[in-house]
C-alpha positions in Angstrom: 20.4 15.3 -36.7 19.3 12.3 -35.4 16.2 9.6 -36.4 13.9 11.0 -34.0 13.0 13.5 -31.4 12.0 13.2 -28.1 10.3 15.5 -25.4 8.8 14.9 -22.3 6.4 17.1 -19.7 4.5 17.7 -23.5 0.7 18.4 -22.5 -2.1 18.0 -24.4 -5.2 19.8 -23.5 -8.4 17.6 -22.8 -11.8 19.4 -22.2 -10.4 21.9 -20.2 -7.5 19.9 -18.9 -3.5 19.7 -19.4 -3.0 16.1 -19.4 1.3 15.8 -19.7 3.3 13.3 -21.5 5.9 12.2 -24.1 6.0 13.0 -28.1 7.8 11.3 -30.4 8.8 12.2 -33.7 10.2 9.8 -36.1 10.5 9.8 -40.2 7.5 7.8 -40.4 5.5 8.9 -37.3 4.6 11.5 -35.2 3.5 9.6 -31.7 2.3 10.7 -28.6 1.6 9.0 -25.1 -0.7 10.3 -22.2 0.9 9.8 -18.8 -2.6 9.7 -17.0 -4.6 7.7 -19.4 -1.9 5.6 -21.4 -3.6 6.5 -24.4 -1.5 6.6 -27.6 -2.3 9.4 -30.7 0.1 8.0 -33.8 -0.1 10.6 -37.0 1.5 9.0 -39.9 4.2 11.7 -41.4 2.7 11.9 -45.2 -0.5 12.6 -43.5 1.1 16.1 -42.2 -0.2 18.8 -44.3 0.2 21.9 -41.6 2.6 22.9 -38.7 2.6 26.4 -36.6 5.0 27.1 -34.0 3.1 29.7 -31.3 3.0 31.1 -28.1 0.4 29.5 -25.5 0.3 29.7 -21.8 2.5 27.2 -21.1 5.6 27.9 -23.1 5.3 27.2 -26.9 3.1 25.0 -29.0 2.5 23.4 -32.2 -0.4 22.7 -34.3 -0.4 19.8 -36.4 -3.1 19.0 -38.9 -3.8 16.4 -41.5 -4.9 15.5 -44.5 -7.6 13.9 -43.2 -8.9 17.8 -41.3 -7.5 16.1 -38.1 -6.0 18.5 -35.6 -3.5 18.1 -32.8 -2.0 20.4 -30.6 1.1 19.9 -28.8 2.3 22.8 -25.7 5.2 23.0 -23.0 8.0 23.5 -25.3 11.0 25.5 -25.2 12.2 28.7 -27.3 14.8 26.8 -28.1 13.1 23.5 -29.3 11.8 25.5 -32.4 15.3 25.2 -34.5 15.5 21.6 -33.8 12.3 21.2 -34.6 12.0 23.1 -37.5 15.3 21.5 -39.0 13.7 18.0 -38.7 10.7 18.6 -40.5 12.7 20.3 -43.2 15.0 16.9 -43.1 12.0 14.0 -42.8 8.6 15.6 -43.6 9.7 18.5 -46.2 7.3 20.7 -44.5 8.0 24.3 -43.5 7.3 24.8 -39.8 5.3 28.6 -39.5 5.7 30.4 -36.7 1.9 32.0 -35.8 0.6 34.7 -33.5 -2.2 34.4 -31.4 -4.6 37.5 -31.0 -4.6 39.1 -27.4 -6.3 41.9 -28.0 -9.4 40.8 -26.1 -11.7 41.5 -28.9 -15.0 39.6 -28.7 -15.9 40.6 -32.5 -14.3 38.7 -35.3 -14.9 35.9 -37.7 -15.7 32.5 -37.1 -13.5 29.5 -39.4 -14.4 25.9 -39.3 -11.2 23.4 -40.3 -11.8 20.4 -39.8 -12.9 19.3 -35.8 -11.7 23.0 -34.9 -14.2 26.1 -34.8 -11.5 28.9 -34.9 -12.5 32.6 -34.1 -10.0 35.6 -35.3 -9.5 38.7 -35.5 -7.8 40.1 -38.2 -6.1 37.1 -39.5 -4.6 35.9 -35.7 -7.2 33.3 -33.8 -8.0 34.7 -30.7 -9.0 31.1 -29.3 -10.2 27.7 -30.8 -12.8 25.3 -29.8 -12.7 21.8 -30.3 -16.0 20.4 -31.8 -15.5 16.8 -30.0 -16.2 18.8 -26.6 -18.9 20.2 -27.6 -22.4 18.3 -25.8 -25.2 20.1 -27.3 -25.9 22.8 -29.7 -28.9 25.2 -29.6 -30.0 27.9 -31.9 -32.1 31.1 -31.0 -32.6 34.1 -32.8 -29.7 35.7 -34.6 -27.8 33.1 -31.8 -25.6 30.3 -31.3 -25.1 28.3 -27.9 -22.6 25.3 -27.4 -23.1 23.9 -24.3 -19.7 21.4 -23.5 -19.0 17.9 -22.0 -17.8 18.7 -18.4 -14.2 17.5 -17.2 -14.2 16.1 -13.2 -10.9 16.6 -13.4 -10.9 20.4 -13.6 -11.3 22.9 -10.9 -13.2 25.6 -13.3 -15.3 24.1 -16.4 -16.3 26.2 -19.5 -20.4 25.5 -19.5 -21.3 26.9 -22.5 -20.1 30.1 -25.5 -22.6 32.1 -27.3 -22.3 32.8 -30.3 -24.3 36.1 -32.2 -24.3 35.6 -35.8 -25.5 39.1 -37.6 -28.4 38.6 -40.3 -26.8 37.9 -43.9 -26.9 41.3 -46.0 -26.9 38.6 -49.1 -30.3 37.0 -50.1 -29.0 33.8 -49.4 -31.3 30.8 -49.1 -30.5 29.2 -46.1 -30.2 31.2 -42.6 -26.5 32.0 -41.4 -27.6 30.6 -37.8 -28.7 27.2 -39.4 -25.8 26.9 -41.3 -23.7 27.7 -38.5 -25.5 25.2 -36.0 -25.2 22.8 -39.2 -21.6 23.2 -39.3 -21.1 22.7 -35.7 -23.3 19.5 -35.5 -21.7 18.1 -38.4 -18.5 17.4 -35.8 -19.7 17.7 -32.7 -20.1 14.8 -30.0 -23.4 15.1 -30.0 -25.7 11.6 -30.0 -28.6 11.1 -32.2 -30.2 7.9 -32.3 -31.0 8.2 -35.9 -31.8 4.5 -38.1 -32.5 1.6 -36.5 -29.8 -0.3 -34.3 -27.1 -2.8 -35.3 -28.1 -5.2 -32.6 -29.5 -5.8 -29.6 -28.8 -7.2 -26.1 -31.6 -7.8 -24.3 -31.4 -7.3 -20.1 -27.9 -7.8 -19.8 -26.6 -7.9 -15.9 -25.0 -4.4 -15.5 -22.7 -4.3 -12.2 -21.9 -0.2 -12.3 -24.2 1.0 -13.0 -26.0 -1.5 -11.5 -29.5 -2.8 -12.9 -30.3 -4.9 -15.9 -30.1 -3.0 -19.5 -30.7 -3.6 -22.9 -27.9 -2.5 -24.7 -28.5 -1.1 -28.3 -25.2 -1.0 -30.4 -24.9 1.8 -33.2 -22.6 2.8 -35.7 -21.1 5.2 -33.6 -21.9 5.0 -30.1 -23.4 2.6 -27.2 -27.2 3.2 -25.9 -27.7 1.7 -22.6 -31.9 1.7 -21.8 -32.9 0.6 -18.6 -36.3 1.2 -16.6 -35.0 4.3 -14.9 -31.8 5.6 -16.7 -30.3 6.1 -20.2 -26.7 6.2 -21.1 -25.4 7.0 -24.5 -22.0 6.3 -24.8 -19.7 7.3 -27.8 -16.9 4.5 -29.0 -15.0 7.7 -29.1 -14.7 7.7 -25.4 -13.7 4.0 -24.8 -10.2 3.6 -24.0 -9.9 -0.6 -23.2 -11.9 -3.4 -23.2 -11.5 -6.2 -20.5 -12.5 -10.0 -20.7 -12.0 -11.3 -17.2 -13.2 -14.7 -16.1 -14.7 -15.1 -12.3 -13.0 -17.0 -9.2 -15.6 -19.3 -9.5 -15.0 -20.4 -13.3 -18.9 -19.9 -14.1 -18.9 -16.7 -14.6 -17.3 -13.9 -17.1 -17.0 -10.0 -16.1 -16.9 -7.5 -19.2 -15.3 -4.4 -18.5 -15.2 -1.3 -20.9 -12.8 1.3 -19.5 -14.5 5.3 -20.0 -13.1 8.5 -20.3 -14.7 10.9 -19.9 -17.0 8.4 -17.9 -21.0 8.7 -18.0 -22.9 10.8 -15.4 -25.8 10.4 -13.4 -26.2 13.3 -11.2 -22.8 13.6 -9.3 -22.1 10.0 -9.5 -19.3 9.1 -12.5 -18.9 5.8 -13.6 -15.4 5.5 -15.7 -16.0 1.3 -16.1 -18.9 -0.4 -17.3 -19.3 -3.6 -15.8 -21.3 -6.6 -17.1 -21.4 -9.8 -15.5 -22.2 -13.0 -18.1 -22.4 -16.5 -17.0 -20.6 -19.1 -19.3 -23.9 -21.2 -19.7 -25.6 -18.5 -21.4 -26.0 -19.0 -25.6 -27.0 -16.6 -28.7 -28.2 -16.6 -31.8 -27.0 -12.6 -33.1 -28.3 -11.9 -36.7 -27.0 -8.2 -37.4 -29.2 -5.6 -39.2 -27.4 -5.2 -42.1 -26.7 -6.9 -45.6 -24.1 -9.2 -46.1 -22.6 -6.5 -48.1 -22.5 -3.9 -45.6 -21.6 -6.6 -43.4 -18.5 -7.1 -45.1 -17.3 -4.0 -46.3 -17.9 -2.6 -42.7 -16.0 -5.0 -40.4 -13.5 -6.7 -43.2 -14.7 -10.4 -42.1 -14.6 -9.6 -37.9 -18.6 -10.4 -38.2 -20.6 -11.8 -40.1 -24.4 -11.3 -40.7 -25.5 -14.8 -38.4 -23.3 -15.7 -35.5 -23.8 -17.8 -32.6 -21.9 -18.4 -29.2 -21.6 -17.8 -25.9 -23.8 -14.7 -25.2 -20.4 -13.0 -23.5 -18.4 -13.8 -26.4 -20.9 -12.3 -28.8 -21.0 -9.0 -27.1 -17.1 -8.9 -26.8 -16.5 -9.7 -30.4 -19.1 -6.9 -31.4 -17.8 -4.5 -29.3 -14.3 -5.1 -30.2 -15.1 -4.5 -34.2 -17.1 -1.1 -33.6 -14.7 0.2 -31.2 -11.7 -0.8 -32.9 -10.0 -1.9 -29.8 -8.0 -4.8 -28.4 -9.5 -7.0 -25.4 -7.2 -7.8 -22.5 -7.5 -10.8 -20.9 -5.5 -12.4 -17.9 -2.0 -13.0 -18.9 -0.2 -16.2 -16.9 -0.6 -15.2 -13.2 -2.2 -18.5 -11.3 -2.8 -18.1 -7.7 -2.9 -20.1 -5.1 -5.9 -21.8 -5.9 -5.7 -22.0 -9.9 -7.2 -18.6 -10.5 -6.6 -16.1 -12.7 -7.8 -13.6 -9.8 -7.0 -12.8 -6.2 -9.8 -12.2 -3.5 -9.0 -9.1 -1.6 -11.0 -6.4 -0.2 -10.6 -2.6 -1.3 -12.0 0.3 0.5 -15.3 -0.9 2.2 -15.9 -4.0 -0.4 -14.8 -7.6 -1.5 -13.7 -8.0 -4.6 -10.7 -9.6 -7.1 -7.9 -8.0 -8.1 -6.3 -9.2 -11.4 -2.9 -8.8 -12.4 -2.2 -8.3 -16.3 0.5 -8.4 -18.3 1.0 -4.3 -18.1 -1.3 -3.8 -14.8 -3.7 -4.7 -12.3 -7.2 -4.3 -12.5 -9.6 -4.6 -9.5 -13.7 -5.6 -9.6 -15.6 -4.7 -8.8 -16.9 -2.0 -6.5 -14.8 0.8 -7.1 -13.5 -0.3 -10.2 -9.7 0.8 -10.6 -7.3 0.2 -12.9 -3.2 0.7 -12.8 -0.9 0.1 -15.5 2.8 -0.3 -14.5 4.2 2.5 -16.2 2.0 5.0 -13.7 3.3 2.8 -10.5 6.2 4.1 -8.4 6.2 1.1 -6.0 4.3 -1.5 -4.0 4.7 -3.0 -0.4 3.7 -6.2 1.0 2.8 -4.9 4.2 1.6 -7.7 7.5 -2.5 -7.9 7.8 -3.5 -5.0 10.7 -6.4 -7.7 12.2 -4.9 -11.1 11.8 -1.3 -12.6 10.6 -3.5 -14.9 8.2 -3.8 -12.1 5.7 -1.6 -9.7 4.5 -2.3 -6.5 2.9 -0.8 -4.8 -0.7 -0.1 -1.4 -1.4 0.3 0.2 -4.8 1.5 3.9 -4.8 1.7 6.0 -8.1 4.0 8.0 -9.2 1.0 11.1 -8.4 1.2 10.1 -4.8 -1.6 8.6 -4.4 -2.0 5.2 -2.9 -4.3 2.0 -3.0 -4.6 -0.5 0.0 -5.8 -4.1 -1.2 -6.8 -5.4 2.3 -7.3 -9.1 3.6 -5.7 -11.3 1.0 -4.8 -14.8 1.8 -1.5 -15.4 3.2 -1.1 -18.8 1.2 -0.9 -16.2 -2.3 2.1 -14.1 -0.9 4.8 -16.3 -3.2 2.4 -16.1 -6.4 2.0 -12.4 -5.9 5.6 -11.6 -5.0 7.0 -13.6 -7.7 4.7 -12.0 -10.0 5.2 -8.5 -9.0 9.4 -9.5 -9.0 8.7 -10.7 -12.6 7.3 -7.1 -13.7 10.6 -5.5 -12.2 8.4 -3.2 -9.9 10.1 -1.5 -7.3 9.2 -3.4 -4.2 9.3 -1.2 -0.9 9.6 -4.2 1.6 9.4 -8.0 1.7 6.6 -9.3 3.8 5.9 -7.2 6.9 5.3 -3.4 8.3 7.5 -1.2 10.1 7.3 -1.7 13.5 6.0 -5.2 12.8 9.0 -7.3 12.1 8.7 -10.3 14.0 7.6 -13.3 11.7 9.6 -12.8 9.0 10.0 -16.6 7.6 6.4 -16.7 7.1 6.6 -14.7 3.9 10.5 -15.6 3.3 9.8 -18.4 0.9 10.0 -16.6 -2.9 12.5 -14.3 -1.3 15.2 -16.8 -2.6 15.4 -14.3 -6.3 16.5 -11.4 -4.8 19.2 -11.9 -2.0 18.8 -9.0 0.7 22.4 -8.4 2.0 20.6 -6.0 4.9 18.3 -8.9 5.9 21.4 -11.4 6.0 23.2 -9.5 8.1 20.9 -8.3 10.6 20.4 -12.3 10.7 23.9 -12.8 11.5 24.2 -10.4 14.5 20.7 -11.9 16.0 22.7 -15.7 15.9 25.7 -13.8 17.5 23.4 -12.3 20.6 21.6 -15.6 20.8 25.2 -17.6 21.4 26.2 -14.9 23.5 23.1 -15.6 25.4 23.0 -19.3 25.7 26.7 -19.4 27.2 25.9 -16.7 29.7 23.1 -18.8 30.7 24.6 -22.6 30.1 25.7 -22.8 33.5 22.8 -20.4 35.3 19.5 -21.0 36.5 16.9 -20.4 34.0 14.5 -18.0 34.1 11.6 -20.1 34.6 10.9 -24.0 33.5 7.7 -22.4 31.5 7.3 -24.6 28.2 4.1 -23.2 26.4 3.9 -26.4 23.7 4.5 -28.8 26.4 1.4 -26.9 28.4 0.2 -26.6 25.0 -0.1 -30.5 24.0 -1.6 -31.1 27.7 -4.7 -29.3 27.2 -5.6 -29.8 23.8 -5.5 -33.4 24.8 -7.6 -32.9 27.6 -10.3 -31.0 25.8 -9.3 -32.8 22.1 -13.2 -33.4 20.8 -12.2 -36.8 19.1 -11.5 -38.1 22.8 -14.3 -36.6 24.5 -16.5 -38.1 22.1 -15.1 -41.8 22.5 -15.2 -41.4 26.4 -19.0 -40.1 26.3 -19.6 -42.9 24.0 -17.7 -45.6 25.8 -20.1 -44.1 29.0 -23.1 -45.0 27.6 -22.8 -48.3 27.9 -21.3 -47.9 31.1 -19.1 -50.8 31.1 -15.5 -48.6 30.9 -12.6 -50.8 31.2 -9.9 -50.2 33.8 -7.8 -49.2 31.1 -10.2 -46.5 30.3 -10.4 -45.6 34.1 -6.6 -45.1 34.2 -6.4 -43.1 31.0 -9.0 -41.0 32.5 -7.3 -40.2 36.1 -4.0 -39.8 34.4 -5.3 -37.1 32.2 -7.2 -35.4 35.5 -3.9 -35.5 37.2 -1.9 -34.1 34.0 -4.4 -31.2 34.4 -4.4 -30.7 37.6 -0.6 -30.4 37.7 -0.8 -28.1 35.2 -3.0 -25.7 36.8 -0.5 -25.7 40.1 2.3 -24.9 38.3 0.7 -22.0 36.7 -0.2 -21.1 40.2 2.7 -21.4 41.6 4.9 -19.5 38.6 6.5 -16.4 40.1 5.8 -13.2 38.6 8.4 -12.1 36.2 10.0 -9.4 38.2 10.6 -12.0 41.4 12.2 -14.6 38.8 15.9 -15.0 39.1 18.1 -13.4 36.5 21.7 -14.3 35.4 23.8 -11.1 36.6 26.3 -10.1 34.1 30.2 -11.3 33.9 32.2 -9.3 35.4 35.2 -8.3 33.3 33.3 -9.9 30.1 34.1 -8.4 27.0 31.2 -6.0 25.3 29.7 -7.3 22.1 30.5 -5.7 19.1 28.5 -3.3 17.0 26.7 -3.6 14.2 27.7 -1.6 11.0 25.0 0.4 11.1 26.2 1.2 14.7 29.4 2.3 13.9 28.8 4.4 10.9 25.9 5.8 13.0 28.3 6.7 16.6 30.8 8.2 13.4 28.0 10.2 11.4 25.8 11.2 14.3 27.8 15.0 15.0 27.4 15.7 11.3 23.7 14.9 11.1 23.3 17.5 14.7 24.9 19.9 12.4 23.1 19.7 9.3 20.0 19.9 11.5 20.2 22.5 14.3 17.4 21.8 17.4 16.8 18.1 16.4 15.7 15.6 19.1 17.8 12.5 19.9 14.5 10.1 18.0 14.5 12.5 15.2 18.5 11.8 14.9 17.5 8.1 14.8 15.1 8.2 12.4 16.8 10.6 9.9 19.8 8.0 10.4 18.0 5.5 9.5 16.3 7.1 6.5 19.9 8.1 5.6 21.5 4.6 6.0 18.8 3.0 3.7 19.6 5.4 1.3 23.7 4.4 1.5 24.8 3.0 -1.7 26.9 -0.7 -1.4 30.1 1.1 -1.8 29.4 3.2 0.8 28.3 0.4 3.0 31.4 -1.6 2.3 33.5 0.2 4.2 31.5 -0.2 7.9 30.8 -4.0 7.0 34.8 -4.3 7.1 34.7 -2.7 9.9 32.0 -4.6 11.3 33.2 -7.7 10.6 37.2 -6.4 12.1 35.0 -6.2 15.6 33.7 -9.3 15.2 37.2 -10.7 15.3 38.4 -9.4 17.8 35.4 -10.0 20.2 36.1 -13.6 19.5 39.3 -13.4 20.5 38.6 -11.7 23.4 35.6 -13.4 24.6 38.4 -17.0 24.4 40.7 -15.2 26.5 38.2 -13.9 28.8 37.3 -17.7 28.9 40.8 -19.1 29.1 41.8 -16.8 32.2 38.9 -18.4 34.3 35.8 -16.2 33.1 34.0 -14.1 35.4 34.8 -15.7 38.6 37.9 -14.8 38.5 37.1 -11.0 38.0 34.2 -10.8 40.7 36.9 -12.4 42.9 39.6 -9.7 42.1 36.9 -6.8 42.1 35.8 -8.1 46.3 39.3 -8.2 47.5 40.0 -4.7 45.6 37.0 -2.9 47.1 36.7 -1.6 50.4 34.7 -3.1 53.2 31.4 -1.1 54.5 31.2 -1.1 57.8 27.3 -1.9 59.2 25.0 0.9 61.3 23.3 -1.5 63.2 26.5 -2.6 65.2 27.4 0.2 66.9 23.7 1.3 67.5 23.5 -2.2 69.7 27.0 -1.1 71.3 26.0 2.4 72.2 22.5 0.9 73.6 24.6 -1.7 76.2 26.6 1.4 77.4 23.2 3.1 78.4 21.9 0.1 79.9 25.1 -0.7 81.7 25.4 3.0 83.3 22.5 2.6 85.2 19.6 5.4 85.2 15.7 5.4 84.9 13.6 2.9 83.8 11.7 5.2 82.3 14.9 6.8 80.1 15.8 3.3 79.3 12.5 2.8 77.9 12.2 6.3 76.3 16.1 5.9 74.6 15.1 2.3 73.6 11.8 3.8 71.8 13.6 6.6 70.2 16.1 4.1 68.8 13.1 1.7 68.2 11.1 4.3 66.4 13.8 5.6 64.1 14.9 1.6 63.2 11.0 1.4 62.3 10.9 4.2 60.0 14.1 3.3 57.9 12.7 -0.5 57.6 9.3 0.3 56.9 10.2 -1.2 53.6 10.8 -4.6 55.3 8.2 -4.4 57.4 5.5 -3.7 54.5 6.7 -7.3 53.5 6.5 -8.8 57.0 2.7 -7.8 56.5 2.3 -10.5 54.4 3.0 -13.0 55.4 0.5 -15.7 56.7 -1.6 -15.0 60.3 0.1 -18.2 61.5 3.8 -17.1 61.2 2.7 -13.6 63.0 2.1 -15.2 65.9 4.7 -17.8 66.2 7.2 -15.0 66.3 5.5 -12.8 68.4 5.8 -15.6 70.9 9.3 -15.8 70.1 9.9 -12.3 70.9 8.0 -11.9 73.8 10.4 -14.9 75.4 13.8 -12.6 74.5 12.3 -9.4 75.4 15.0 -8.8 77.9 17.6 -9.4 74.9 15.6 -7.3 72.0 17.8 -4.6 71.2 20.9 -6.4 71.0 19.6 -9.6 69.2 16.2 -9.3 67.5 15.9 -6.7 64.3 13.9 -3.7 64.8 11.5 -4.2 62.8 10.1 -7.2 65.1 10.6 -5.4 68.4 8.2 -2.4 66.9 5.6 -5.7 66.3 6.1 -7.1 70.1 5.6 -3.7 71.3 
């Protein structure tokens, strides 16, 4: 047997709730951590007095209890887990491990046990069901009756509102009424406020940002009053999970955050953080209301009976004694600008997202906080309105996702190097799917973690690009189109600092001939530019390089060739899919490829490289593609033209003699049937200028005699 025993998937129920996580038991400790709320219950092991293996609804369970009249309960364990469990407690605690039955008889009629914060009710000897105390909100009496009305859980799909409770008259001529001792017994644990004595301090009007308003804030022993003109809040310490000291952007200003669960209702709004906003400028003088004594043997020297301070300080430092809590602050993140913070938007609202040393925490409107433990990854993702910002995406390991919108492009490095730092699974560096031009922008902390995928996707994009540039070395260009020479033109042209000196040097009206020539060069400049734009063809006129003939065909990629190898087997494995769902299952598949796996096609990869170089130098040595398109003319056949013999068999006709009027009808048959198959070329003729129209109508009015052996069709159907 080992020093300690683990489980996981353990849950823990929580006003109606099955929050799951890990337990721990160790000689010395019994420890156990939420999964949703990161909250941590440690029993020491000589506080264990009590231990009962049973059978709950999901699995097995055990009860603990303590010393102290402290109980936990523990469920989701196995049948098996009970030997193992049983032997260690034997071994570490020397405490016997009972197994005990639940009642599931149904029976509403039994007796009712108090031990500790548990109200028990059984029936003969076996609890039927238990009720934690701390849930219970209110407790009302009536006669011969007992209701306990319970905190509500938002988390739940079905609450428990309240139990009722009938409690027989006493037989015995007791004193004191069975129903009042009852309610007695249930108040004396319950979570249920009452302001009773006068307050340890006061805060007067304190800047509340959720809920917002300005409250005083009246600290008791054992819970938080919040008064304001229109609402009250009572909050127990019990309920406070952290406590957050985070300084503004602007260095004036200090937010307080107290972290709530279960948070405080008003009407169907919850608020799980109080906010309260302090500026730095702001001083106290606290005297507590209680003795020096009480003072002392209360917070063991964390206060004293007169303190002064900052008024932010003051409240932190109180609140940190009565809650019994650690304050996180900021750890070493600086961004771009200095700050602790980063400005981003969430949902709807601006606010600052601050990354901790175990999470981030955004303020301030909706609050929300994320340790790292709950995060299954983030993604740097390119802004969806401008490449000035980009966005960042935290998903947890529940699925759900949070989008931190419009954050300066200048604190990518800071954040990336932070989030690197934590060892958080990063989804992609720098930009969205389908948005992957741009890369260096972001590519400047990407030095710490080398991205063989990235590298050699680089290295095939340098291989098009000199394939490209020696196809076109020797070819006409597409177009002489320079955007930052057009670029430089204008912006001097319309640059404000030069406007300004020439309207100033006008006023005087004395401009120099140097001033005049500036001036006329720069009209000119512009003017040029605006022809040229004019005169640009449209893309699909402009000239393109045509292919080498003969040239030998790039090689793949090694994605490309494990893809052409793998794609039968993924048709297989998915009967009916379409040729982009292939694709994009590849793809997903590929990603997934360990670097073993991917070895093997980047050898091959790089093998094809090889011997594309070395055939791309002979293709060069043997004369390039001239000599191919040369080889592939004198191979293929030559096409005999229509037109030819259409002219031939027209002289025949003319030459045999006959009508006039035949002539003209054979020549307008041949005429009209030229027309329709070069209506194409004629549509083109159309536009051309008014002037050109008429210079060759005169042209073919003087051949007419000669038209259908000399002039195209197409102009004889426009002389006619």
């Amino acid at each position: 047997m080992g020093d300690t025993l683990e489980f996981s998937d353990i849950y823990q129920e929580h006003k109606g709730s099955w929050n799951d996580g890990r337990l721990r038991f160790s000689k010395q400790t019994v420890v156990y951590k939420s999964s949703k709320t990161g909250k941590v219950d440690s029993i020491q092991a000589a506080e264990l007095n009590l231990a009962h293996w049973r059978r709950v609804c999901l699995g097995h369970g055990i009860k603990l209890g303590t010393n102290s009249g402290h109980v936990y309960k523990y469920d989701g364990f196995r049948d098996t887990d009970l030997e193992k469990i049983s032997e260690f407690f034997k071994t570490n605690y020397k405490l016997e491990v009972m197994e005990k039955d639940m009642c599931v008889k149904g029976w509403n009629w039994g007796t009712t046990k108090f031990s500790g914060p548990l109200l028990a009710f059984e029936i003969n000897d076996n609890a039927a069901f238990e009720v934690p105390l701390s849930n219970v909100s209110q407790c009302a009496t009536g006669k011969n009756e007992v209701t306990l009305e319970f905190h509500q859980n938002d988390d739940t799909e079905v609450s428990l509102m309240e139990v009722r409770f009938y409690v027989p008259p006493s037989q015995s001529d007791e004193r004191q009424d069975p129903v009042e001792a009852f309610a007695e017994n249930v108040l004396s644990k319950a979570d249920v406020i009452q302001a009773t004595g006068d307050a340890v301090c006061v805060f007067k009007e304190l800047q509340c940002l959720t809920p917002r308003g300005r409250y005083d804030i009246r600290i008791y022993p054992t819970f938080l009053h919040l008064h304001g003109k229109t609402f009250d809040y009572k909050i127990p310490y019990t309920t406070v999970l952290r406590l957050f000291l985070l300084p503004h952007k602007d260095q004036r200003q200090m937010f307080f955050v107290i972290s709530l669960d279960p948070p405080i209702k008003q009407g169907q709004t919850r608020y799980h953080f109080l906010i309260l906003l302090f500026s730095k400028e702001e001083e106290l003088s606290l005297t507590l209301n209680m003795s020096e004594e009480d003072v002392e043997r209360r917070f063991e020297g964390k206060l004293t009976k007169n303190m002064s301070g900052s008024l932010y300080e003051m409240v932190s430092r109180v609140m940190k004694s009565l809650v019994n809590r650690k304050i996180t602050v900021p750890g070493n993140f600086q961004g771009h600008s200095g700050a602790q913070c980063i400005t981003c938007s969430y949902k709807a609202s601006s606010g600052l997202l601050y990354p901790l040393e175990r999470g981030f925490i955004y303020v301030h409107k909706p609050p929300v906080h994320l340790r790292f433990e709950e995060i299954s990854c983030v993604n740097f993702a390119r802004g969806t309105t401008t490449t000035r910002s980009f966005d960042f995406e935290i998903e947890t390991k529940q699925g759900n996702q949070f989008t931190f919108s419009s954050i300066e492009r200048e604190e990518y490095g800071k954040l990336f190097d932070f989030v690197n730092a934590k060892k958080l699974n990063i989804k992609n560096r720098g930009f969205k799917e389908g948005m992957k031009g741009k890369i260096d922008e972001y590519s400047d902390s990407d030095e710490d973690q080398h991205d063989a995928y990235l590298e050699r996707m680089k290295a095939e994009g340098k291989i098009r690009e000199e394939g490209n540039e020696s196809a076109d070395s020797d070819g006409e260009s597409d177009e002489s189109f320079n955007p930052g020479e057009e670029d430089d033109d204008i912006a001097e042209e319309y640059d404000s600092n030069a406007s300004a000196s020439e309207s100033d040097s006008g006023e005087d009206g004395d401009d120099s001939d140097d001033t005049k020539k500036k001036k006329k060069e720069k009209k000119e400049k512009t003017v040029k530019v605006v022809k040229e734009k004019k005169e640009r063809k449209p893309r699909k006129e402009r000239k393109r390089r045509p292919k080498e003939v003969g040239a030998p065909k790039r090689p793949m990629s090694a994605y490309m060739l494990w893809l052409n190898a793998s794609r039968e087997r993924i048709k297989s494995e998915n009967p009916g899919i379409s040729i982009t769902e292939i694709s994009k299952k590849a793809g997903e598949m590929w990603r997934t490829l360990s670097k073993e796996d991917k070895e093997e096609w980047d050898i091959k990869a790089v093998e094809a490289k090889k011997q594309y170089e070395i055939a791309k130098q002979e293709f060069k040595d043997s004369g390039g593609g001239a000599a191919a398109a040369a080889a592939a003319e004198a191979s293929s056949p030559k096409k005999e033209s229509k037109k030819p013999a259409v002219k031939k068999e027209e002289k025949k006709r003319k030459s045999a003699g006959g009508d006039k009027e035949k002539d003209r009808s054979v020549n307008d048959s041949f005429k009209s049937k030229e027309f329709i198959e070069t209506s194409e070329d004629s549509s083109d003729s159309d536009k051309k200028s008014k002037s050109k129209k008429k210079k060759k109508k005169k042209e073919e009015s003087e051949e007419e005699e000669e038209a259908a052996a000399s002039t195209p069709a197409s102009s004889e159907a426009d002389s006619d």
